[in-house]
C-alpha positions as CSV (number, residue, x, y, z in Angstrom):
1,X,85.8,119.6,79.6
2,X,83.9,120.6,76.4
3,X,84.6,118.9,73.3
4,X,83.1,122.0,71.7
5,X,85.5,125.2,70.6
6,X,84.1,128.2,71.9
7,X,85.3,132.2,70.5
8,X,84.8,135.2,71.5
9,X,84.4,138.0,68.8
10,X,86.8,140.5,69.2
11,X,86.0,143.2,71.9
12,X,83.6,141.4,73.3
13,X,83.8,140.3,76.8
14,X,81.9,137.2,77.5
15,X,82.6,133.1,78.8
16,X,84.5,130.6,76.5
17,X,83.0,127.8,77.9
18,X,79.2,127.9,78.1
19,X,77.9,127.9,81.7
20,X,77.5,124.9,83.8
21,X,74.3,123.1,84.2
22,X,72.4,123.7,87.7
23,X,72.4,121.4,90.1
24,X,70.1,119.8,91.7
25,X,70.4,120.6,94.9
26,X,68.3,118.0,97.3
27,X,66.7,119.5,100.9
28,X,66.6,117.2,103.5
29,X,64.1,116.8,106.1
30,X,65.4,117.6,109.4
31,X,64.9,114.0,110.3
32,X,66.9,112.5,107.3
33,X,69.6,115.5,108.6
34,X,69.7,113.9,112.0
35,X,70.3,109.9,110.9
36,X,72.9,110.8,108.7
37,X,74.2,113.0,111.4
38,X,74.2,110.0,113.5
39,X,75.4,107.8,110.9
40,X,78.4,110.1,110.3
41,X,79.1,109.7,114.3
42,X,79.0,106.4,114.7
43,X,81.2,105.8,111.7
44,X,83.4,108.4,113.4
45,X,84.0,106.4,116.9
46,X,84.4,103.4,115.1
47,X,87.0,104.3,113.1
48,X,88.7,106.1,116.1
49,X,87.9,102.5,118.4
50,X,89.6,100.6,115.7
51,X,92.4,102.9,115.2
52,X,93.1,102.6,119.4
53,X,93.2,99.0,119.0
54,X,95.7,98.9,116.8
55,X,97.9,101.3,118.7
56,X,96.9,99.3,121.5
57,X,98.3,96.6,119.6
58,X,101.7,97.8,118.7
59,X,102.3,99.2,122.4
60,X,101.8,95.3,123.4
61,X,104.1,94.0,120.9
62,X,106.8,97.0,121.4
63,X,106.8,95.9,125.0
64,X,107.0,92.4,124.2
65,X,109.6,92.4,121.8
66,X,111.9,94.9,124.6
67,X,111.4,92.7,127.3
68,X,112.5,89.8,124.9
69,X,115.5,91.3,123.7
70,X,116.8,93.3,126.3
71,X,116.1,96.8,124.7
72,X,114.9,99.8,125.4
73,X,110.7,100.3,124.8
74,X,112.2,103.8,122.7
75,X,115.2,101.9,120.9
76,X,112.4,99.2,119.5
77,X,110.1,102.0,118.5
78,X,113.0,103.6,116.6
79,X,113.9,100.5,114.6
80,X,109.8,100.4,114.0
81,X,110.0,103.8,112.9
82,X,107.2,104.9,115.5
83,X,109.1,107.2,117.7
84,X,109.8,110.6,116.7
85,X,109.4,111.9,113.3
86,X,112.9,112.0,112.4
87,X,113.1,109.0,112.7
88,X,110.2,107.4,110.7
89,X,113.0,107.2,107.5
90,X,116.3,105.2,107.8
91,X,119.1,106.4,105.3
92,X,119.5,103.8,102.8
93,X,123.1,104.7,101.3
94,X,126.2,104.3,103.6
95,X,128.5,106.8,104.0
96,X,131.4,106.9,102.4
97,X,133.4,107.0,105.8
98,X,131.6,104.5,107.7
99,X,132.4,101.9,104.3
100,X,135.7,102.7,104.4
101,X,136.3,102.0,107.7
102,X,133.5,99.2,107.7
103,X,136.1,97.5,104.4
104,X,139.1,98.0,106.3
105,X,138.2,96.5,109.0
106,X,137.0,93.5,107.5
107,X,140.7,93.3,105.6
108,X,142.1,93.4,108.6
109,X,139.8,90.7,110.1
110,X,140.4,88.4,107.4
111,X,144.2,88.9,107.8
112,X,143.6,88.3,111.6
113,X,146.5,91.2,112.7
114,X,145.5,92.4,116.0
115,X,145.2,95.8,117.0
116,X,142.6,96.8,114.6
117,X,141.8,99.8,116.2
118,X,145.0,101.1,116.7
119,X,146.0,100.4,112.9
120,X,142.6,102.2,112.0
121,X,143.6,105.3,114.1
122,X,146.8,105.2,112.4
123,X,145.2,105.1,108.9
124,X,142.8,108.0,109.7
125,X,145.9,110.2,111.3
126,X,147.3,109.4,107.6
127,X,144.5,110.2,106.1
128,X,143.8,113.8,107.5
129,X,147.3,114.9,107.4
């Protein structure tokens, strides 16, 4: 940017800013061409070589931690957030259904009643009606 105000005179057509300075613009000899061809390549494959590794990686401990725990290989990829797209972002606010239910319940816990479940079906037939 130009620190420099720039008019035009009135029907004139012209350029506010004054034009850019050339650059200058550096040929190559068609060996220098090649090595940074080949520079460009082999930074290339090892960025793809270290980027397999640590898939590689993650497979390994995905399997680990599903053998471990008794899960699924696709339910411990979905709590890691690397299975399918949709699930790469968790909601972070409850519902307002699931802490209703999730605070009656633990009333009713506390009060140690028994038939939870029947006396939450009861509230939500209330509720609807």
């Amino acid at each position: 940017m130009s620190s420099k105000s720039y008019f035009v005179q009135k029907g004139q057509r012209g350029l506010v800013q004054p034009p850019s300075q050339p650059q200058t613009k550096v040929t190559l000899t068609q060996e220098a061409r090649e090595e940074l061809l080949a520079q460009r390549r082999k930074k290339t494959e090892r960025f793809k070589q270290d980027l397999d590794g640590a898939w590689q990686q993650i497979d390994d401990t995905t399997k680990t931690i599903a053998l471990a725990n008794h899960k699924s290989v696709n339910h411990v990829q979905r709590e890691l957030y690397l299975g399918h797209s949709s699930f790469r972002t968790r909601r972070s606010k409850p519902s307002v259904w699931n802490a209703f239910c999730w605070k009656k319940t633990k009333e009713w816990k506390e009060q140690n009643t028994g038939g939870i479940i029947c006396s939450l079906l009861f509230v939500c037939a209330s509720l609807t009606f």
